[in-house]
Every structure is written in structure tokens, then in C-alpha cells.
The first five atom37 places (N, CA, C, CB, O) and aatype in JSON, in Angstrom:
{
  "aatype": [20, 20, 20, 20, 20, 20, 20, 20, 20, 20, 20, 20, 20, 20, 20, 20, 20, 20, 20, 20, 20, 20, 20, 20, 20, 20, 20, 20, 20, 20, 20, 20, 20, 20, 20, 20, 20, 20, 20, 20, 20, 20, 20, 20, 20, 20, 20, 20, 20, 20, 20, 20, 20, 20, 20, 20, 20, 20, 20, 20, 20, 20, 20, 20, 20, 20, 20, 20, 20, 20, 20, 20, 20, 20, 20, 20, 20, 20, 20, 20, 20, 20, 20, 20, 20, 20, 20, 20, 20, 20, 20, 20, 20, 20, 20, 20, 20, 20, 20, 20, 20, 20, 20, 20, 20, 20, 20, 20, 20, 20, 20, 20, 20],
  "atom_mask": [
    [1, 1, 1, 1, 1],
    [1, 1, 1, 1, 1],
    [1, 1, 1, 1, 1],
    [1, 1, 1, 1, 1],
    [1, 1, 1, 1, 1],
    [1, 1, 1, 1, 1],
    [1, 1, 1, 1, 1],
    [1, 1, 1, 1, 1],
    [1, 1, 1, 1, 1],
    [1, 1, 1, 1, 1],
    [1, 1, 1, 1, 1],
    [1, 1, 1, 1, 1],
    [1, 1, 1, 1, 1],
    [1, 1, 1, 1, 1],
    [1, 1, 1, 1, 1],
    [1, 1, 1, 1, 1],
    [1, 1, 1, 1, 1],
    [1, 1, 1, 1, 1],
    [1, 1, 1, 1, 1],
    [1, 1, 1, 1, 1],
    [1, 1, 1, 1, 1],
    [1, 1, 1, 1, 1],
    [1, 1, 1, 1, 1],
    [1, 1, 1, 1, 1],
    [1, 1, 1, 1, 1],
    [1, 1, 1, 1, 1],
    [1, 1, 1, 1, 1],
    [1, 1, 1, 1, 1],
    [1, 1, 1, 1, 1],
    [1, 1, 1, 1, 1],
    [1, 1, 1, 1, 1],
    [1, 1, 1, 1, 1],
    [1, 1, 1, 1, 1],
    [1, 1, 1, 1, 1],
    [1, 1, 1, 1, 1],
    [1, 1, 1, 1, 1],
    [1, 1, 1, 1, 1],
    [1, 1, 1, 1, 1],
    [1, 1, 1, 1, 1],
    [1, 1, 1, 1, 1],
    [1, 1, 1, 1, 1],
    [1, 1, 1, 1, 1],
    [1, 1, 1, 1, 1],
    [1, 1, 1, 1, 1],
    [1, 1, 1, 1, 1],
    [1, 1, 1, 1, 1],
    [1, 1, 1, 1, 1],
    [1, 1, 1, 1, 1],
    [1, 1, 1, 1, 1],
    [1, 1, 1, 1, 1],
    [1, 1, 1, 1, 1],
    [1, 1, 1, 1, 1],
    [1, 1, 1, 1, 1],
    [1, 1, 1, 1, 1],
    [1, 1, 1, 1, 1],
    [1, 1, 1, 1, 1],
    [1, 1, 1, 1, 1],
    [1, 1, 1, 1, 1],
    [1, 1, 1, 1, 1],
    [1, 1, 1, 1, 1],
    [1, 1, 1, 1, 1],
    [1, 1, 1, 1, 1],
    [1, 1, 1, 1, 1],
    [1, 1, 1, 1, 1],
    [1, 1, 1, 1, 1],
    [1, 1, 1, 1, 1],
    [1, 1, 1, 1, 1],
    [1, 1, 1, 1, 1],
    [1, 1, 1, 1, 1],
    [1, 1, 1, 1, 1],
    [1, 1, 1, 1, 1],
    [1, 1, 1, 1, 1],
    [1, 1, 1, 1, 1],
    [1, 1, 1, 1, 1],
    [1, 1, 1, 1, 1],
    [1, 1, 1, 1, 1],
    [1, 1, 1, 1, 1],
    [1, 1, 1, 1, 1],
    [1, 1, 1, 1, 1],
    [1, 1, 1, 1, 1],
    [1, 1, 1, 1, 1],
    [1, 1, 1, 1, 1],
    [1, 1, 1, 1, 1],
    [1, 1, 1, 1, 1],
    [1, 1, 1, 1, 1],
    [1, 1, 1, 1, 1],
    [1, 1, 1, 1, 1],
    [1, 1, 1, 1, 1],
    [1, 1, 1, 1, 1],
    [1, 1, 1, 1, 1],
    [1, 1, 1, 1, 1],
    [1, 1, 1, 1, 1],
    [1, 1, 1, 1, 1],
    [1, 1, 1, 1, 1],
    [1, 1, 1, 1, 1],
    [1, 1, 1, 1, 1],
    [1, 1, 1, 1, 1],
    [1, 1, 1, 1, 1],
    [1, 1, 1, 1, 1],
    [1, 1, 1, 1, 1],
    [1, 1, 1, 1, 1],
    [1, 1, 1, 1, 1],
    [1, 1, 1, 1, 1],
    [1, 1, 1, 1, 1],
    [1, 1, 1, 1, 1],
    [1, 1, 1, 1, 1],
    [1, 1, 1, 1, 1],
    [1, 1, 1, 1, 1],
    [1, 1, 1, 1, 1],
    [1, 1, 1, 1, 1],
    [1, 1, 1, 1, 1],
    [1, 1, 1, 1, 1],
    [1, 1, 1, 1, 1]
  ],
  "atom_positions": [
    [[0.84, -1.19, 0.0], [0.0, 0.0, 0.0], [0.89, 1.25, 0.0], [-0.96, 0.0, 1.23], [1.5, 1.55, 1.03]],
    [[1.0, 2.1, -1.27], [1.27, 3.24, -1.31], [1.59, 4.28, 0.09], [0.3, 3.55, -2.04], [0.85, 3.6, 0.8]],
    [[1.85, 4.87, 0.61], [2.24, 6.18, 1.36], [1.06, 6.73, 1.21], [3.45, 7.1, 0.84], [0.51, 6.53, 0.13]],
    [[0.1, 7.88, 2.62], [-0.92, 8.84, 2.23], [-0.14, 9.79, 2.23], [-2.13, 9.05, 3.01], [0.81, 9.91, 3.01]],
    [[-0.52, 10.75, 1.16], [-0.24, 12.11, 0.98], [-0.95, 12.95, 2.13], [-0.7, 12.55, -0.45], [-2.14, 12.82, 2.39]],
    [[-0.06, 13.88, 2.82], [-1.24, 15.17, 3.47], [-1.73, 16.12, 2.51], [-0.57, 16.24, 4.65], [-0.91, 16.85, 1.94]],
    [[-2.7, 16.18, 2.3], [-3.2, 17.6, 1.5], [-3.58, 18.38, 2.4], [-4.39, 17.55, 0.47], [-4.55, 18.2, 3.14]],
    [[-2.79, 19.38, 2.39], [-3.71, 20.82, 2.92], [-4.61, 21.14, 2.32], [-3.15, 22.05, 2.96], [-4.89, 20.61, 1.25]],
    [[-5.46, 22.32, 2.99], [-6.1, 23.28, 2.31], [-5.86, 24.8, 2.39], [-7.23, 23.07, 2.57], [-5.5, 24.72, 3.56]],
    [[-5.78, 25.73, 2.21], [-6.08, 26.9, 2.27], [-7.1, 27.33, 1.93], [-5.45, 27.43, 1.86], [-6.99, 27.72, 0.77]],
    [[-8.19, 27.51, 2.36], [-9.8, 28.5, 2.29], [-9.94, 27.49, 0.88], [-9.78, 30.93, 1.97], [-9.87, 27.66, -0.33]],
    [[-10.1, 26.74, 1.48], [-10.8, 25.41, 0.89], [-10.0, 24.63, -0.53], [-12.46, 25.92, 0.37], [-10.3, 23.58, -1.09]],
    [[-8.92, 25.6, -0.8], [-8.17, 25.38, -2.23], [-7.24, 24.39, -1.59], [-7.34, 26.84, -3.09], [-7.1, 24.4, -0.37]],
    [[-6.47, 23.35, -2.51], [-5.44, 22.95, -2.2], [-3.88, 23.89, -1.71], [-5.41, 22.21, -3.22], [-3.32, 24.39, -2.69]],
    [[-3.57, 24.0, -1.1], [-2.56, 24.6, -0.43], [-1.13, 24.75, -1.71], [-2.26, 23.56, 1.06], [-0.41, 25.74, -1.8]],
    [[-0.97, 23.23, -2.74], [-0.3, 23.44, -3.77], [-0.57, 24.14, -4.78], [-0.07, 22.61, -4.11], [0.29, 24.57, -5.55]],
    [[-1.79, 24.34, -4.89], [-2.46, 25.22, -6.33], [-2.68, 26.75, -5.92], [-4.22, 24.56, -6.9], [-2.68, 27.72, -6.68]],
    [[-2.84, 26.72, -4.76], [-2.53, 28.73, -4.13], [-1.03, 28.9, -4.54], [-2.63, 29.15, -1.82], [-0.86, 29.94, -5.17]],
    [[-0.04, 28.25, -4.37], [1.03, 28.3, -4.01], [1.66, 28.69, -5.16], [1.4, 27.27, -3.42], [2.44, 29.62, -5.33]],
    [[1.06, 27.55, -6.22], [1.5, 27.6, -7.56], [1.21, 28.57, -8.21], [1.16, 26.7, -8.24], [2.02, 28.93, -9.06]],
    [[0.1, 29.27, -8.04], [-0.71, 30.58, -8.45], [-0.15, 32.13, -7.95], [-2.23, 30.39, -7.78], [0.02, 33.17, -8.59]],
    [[0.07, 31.76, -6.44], [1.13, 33.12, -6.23], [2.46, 33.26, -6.74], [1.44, 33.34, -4.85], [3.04, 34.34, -6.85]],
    [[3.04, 31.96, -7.11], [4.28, 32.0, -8.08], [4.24, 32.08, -8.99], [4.99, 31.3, -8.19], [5.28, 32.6, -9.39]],
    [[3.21, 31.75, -10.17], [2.69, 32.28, -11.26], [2.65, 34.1, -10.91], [1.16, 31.47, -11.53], [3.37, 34.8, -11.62]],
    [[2.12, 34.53, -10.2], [1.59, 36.18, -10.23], [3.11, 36.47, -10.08], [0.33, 36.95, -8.78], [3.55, 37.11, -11.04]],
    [[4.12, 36.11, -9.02], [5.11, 36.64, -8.69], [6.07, 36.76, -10.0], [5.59, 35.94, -7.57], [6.67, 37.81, -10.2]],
    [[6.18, 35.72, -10.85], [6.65, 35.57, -12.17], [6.3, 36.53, -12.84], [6.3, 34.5, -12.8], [7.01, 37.41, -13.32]],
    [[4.87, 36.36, -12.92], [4.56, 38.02, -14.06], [5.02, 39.33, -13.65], [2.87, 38.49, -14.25], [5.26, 40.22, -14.46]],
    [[5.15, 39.46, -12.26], [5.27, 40.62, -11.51], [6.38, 41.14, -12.24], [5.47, 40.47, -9.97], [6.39, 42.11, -13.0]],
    [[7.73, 40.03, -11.79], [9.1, 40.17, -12.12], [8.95, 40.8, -13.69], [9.97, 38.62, -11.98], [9.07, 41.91, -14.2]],
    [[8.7, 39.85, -14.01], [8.95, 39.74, -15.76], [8.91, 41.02, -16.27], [7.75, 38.87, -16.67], [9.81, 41.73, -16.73]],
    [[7.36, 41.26, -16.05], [6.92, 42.94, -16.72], [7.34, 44.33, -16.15], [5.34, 43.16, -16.65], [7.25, 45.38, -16.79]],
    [[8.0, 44.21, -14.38], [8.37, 44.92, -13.98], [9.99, 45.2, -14.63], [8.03, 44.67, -12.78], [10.44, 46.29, -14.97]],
    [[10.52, 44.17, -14.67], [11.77, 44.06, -15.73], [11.43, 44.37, -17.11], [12.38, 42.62, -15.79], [12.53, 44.38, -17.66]],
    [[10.78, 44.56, -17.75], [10.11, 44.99, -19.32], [10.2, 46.7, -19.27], [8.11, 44.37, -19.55], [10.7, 47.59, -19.96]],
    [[9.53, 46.62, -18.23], [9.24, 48.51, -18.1], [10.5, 49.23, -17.6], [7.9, 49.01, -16.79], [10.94, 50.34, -17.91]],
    [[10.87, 48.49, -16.9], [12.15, 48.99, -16.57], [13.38, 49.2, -17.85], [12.62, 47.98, -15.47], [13.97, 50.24, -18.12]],
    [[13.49, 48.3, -18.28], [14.11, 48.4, -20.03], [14.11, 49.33, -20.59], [13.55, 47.75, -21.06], [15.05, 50.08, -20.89]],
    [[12.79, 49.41, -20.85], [11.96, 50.2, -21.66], [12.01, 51.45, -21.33], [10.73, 49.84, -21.67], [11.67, 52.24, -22.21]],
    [[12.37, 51.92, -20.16], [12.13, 53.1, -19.22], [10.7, 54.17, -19.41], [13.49, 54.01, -19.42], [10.65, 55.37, -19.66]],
    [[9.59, 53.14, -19.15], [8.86, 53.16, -18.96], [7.67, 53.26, -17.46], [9.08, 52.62, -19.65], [6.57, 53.77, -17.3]],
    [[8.6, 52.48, -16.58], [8.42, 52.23, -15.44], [9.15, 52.58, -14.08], [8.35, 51.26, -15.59], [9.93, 53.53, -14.14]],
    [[9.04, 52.08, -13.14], [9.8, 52.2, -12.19], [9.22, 51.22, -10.96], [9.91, 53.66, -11.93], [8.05, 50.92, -10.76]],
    [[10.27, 50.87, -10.29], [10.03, 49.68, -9.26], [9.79, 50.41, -7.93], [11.38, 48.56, -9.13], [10.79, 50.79, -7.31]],
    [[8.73, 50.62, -7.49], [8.24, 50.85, -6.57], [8.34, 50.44, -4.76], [7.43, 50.64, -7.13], [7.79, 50.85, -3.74]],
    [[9.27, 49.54, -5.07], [9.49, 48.81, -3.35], [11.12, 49.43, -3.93], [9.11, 46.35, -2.85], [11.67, 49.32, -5.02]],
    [[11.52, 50.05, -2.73], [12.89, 51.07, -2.62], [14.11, 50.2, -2.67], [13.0, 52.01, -1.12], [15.09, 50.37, -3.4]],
    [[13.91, 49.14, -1.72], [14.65, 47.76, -1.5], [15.01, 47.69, -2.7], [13.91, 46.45, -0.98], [16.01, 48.25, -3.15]],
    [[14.03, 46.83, -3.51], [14.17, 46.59, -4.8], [14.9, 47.53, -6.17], [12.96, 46.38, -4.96], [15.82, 47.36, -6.97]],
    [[14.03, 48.43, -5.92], [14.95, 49.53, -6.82], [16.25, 49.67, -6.62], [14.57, 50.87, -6.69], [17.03, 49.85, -7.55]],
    [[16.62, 49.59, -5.38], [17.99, 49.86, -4.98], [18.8, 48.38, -5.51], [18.06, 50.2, -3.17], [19.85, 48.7, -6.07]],
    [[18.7, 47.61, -5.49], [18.91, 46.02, -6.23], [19.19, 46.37, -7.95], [17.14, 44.84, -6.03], [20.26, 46.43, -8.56]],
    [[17.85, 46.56, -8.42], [17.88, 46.73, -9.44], [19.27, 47.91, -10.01], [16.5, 47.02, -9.6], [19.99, 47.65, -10.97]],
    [[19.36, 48.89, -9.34], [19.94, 50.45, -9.63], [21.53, 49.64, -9.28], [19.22, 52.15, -8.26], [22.45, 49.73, -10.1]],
    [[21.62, 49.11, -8.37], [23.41, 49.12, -7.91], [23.3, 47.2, -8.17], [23.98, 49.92, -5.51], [24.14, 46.77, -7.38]],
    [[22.91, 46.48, -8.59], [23.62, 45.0, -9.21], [22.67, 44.51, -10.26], [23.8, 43.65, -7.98], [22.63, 43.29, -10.45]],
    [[22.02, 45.17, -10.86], [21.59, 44.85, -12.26], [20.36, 43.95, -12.02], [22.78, 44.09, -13.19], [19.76, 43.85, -10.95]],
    [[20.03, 43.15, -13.48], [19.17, 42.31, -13.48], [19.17, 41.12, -12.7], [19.07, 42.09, -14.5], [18.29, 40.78, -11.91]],
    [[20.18, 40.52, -12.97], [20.3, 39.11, -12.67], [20.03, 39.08, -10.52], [22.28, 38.53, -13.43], [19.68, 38.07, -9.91]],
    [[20.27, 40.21, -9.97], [20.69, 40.58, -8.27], [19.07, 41.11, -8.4], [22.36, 42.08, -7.71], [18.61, 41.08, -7.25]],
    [[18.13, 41.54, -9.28], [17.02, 42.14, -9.12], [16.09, 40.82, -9.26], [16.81, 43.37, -10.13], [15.14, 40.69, -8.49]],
    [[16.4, 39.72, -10.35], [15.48, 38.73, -10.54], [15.31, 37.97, -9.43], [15.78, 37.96, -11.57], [14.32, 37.78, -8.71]],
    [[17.24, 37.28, -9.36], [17.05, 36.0, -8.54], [16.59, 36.83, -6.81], [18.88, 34.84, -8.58], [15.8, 36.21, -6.11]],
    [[16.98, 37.77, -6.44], [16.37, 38.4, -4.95], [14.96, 38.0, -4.48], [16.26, 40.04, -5.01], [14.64, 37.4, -3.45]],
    [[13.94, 38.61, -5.82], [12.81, 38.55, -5.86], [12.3, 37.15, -6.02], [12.48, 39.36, -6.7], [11.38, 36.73, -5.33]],
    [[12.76, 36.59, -6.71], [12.0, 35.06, -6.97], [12.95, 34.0, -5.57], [12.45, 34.28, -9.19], [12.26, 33.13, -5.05]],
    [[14.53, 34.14, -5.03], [14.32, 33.35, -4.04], [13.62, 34.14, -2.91], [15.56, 32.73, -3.66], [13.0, 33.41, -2.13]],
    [[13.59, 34.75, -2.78], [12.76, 35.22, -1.41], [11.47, 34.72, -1.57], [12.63, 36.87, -1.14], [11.07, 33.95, -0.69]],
    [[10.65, 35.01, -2.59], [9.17, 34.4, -2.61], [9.03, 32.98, -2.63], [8.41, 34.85, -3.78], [7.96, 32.51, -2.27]],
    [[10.17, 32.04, -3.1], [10.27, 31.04, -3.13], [10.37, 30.42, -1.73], [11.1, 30.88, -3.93], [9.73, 29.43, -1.4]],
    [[11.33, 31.15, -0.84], [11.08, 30.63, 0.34], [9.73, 31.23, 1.25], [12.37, 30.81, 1.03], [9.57, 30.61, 2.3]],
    [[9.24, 31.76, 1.13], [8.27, 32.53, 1.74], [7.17, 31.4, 1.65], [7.95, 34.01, 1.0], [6.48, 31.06, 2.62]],
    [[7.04, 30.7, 0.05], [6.25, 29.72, -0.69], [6.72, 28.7, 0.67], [6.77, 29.28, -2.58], [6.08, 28.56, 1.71]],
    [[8.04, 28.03, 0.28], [7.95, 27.32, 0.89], [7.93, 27.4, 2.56], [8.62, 26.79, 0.35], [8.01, 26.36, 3.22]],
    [[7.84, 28.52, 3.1], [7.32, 28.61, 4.77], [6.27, 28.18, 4.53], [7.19, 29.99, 5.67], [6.05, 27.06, 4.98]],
    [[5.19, 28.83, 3.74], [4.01, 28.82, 3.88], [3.04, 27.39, 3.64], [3.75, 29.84, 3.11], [1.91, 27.22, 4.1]],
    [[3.78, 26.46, 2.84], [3.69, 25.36, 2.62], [4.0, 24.34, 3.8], [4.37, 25.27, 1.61], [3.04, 23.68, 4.2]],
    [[5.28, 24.13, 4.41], [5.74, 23.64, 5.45], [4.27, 23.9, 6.7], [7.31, 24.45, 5.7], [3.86, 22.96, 7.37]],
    [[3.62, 25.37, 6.81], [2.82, 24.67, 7.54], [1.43, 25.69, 7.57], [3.55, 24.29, 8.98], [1.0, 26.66, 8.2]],
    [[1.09, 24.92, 6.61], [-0.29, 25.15, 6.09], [-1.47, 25.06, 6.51], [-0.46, 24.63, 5.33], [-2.47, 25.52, 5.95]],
    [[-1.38, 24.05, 8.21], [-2.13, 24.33, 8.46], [-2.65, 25.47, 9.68], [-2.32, 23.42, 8.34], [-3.74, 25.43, 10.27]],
    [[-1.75, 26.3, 9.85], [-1.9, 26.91, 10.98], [-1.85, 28.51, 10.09], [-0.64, 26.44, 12.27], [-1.52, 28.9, 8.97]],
    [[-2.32, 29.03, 11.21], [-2.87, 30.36, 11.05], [-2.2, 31.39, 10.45], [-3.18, 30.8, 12.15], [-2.69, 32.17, 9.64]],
    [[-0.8, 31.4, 10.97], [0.47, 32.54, 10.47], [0.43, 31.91, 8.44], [2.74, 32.02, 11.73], [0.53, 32.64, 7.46]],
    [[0.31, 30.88, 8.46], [0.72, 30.5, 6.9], [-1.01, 31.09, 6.28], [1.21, 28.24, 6.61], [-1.09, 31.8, 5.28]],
    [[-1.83, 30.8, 6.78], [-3.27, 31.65, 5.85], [-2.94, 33.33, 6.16], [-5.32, 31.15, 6.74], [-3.14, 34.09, 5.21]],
    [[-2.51, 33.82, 7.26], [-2.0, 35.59, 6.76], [-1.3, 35.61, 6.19], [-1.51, 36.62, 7.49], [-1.42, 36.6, 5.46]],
    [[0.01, 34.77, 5.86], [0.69, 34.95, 4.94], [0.59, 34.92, 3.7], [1.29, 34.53, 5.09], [1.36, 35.54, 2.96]],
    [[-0.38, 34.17, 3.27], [-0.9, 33.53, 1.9], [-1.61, 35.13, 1.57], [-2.21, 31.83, 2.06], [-1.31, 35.93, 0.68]],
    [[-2.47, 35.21, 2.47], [-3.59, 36.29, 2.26], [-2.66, 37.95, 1.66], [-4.55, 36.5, 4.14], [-2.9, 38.65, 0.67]],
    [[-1.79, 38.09, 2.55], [-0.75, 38.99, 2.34], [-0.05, 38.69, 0.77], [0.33, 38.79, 3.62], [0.08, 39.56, -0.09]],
    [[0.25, 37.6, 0.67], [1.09, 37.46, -0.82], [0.16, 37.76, -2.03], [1.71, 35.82, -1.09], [0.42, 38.18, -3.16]],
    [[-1.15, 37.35, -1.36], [-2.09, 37.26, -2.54], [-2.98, 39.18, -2.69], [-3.46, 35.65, -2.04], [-3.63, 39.83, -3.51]],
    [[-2.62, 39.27, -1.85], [-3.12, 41.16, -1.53], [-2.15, 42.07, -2.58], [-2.61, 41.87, 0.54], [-2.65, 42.89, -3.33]],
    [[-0.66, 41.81, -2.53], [-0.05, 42.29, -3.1], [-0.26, 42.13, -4.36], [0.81, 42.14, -2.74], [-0.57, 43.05, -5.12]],
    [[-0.03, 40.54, -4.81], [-0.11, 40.41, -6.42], [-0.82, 40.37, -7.23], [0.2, 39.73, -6.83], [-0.6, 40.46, -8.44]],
    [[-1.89, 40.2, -6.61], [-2.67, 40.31, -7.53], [-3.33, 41.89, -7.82], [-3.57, 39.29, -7.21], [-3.93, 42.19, -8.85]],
    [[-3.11, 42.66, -6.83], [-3.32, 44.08, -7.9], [-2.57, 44.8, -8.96], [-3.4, 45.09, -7.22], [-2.82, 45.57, -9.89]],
    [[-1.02, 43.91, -8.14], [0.0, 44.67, -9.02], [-0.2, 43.73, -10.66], [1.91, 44.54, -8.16], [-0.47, 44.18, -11.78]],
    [[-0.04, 42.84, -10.39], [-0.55, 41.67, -11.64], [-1.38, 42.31, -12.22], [-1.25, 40.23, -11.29], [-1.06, 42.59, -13.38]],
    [[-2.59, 42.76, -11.79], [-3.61, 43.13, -12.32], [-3.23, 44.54, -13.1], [-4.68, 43.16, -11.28], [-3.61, 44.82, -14.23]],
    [[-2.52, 45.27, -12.37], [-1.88, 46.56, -12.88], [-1.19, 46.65, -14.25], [-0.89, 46.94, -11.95], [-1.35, 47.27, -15.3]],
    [[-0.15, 45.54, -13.64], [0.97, 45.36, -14.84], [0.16, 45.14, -16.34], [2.05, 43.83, -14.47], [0.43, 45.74, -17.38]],
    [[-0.92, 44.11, -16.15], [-1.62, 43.83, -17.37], [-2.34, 44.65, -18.28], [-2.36, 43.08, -17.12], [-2.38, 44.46, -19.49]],
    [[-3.06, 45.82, -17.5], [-3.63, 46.83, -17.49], [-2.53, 47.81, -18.7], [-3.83, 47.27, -15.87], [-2.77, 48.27, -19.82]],
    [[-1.36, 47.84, -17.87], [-0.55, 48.62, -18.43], [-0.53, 48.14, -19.84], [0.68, 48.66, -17.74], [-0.94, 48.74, -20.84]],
    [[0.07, 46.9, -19.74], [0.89, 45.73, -21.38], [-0.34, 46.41, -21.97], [0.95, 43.24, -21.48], [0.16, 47.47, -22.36]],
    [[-1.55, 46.46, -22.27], [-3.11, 46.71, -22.93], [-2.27, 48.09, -23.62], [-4.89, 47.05, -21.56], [-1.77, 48.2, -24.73]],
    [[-2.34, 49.24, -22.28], [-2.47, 50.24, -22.29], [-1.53, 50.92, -23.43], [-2.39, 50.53, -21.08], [-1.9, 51.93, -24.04]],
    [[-0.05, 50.16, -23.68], [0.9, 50.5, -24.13], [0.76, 49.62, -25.66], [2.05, 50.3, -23.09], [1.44, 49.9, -26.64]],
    [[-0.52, 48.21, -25.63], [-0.75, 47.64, -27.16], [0.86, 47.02, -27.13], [-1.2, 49.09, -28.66], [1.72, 47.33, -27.95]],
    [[1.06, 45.97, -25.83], [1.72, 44.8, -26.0], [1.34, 43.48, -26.05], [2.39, 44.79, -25.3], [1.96, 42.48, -26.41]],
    [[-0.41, 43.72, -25.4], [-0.69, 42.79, -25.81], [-2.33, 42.54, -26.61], [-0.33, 42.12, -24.77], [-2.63, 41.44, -27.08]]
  ]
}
């Protein structure tokens, strides 16, 4: 007999498919925030970050942003079922998805996509 898997949940979703979804948003975040920035079109709005971006380039602006959320992912995973990991989720998902929502807004706005 096979091993049981634990499945979490988060607000009723699987705990892997939130997870996968805020790393999806966090991806776009990066991506297009790096587009506009190119482009000089934009500007990165978390100071931290800008300051990353401004004094070690792309590569110190990407990987920052994606391991940090990556571990954040994986706190939040490790323990899913307790309370600090649903504010945290709630928090990741507050952020990205407006800015997500923003960024897309923009790509329209500018007829990239």
C-alpha cells in the first residue's frame, strides 16, 4: 500500500495550487516589472528593490525577488495548516494580484498585448 499524501487546504483550495498561483503572479510581476524597466517606462516601486535593481543589475534584481518568494512559498507550505501560513498567503495574494492586475492593465495600455 502506497504512502498517504497530506493535502492541505487553504480557504478550501489545495494549499499546492494557491502556491503555484502566487508564483505564477510573482513571475509576471518580475517579468513585466523588468520589461518597463528596459523600456524606461516604469519604475520599481518597493525602494529595496529599486535599490537592487539600480546598484547589481538584473540578474541581483530577478534571482532576490523570486528566491525570497520562493522561500516565503515554501514557509508557507511547510505549515499550512496553521494560522500565520493563511496571513501569509492572504498577504502574498493582496499584493499580487493588484500589481498583476496593474501590470496587465498597463501591457493593454501601451498595445503589448
Amino acid at each position: 500500500m502506497p504512502p498517504r499524501r497530506c493535502t492541505h487546504h487553504l480557504f478550501g483550495v489545495p494549499t499546492r495550487l494557491l502556491l503555484l498561483f502566487l508564483g505564477y503572479l510573482v513571475v509576471v510581476d518580475t517579468f513585466l516589472t523588468q520589461l518597463w524597466l528596459q523600456r524606461g517606462i516604469g519604475r520599481e516601486v518597493n525602494p529595496l528593490m529599486s535599490l537592487l535593481y539600480e546598484q547589481g543589475g538584473v540578474l541581483l534584481f530577478v534571482a532576490t525577488k523570486v528566491g525570497v518568494t520562493a522561500l516565503c512559498i515554501l514557509w508557507i507550505a511547510r505549515r499550512a495548516p496553521e494560522a500565520a501560513a493563511r496571513a501569509a498567503t492572504v498577504a502574498g495574494f493582496s499584493i499580487y494580484l493588484p500589481v498583476t492586475g496593474l501590470h496587465v492593465m498597463n501591457a493593454y495600455g501601451v498595445g503589448m498585448v
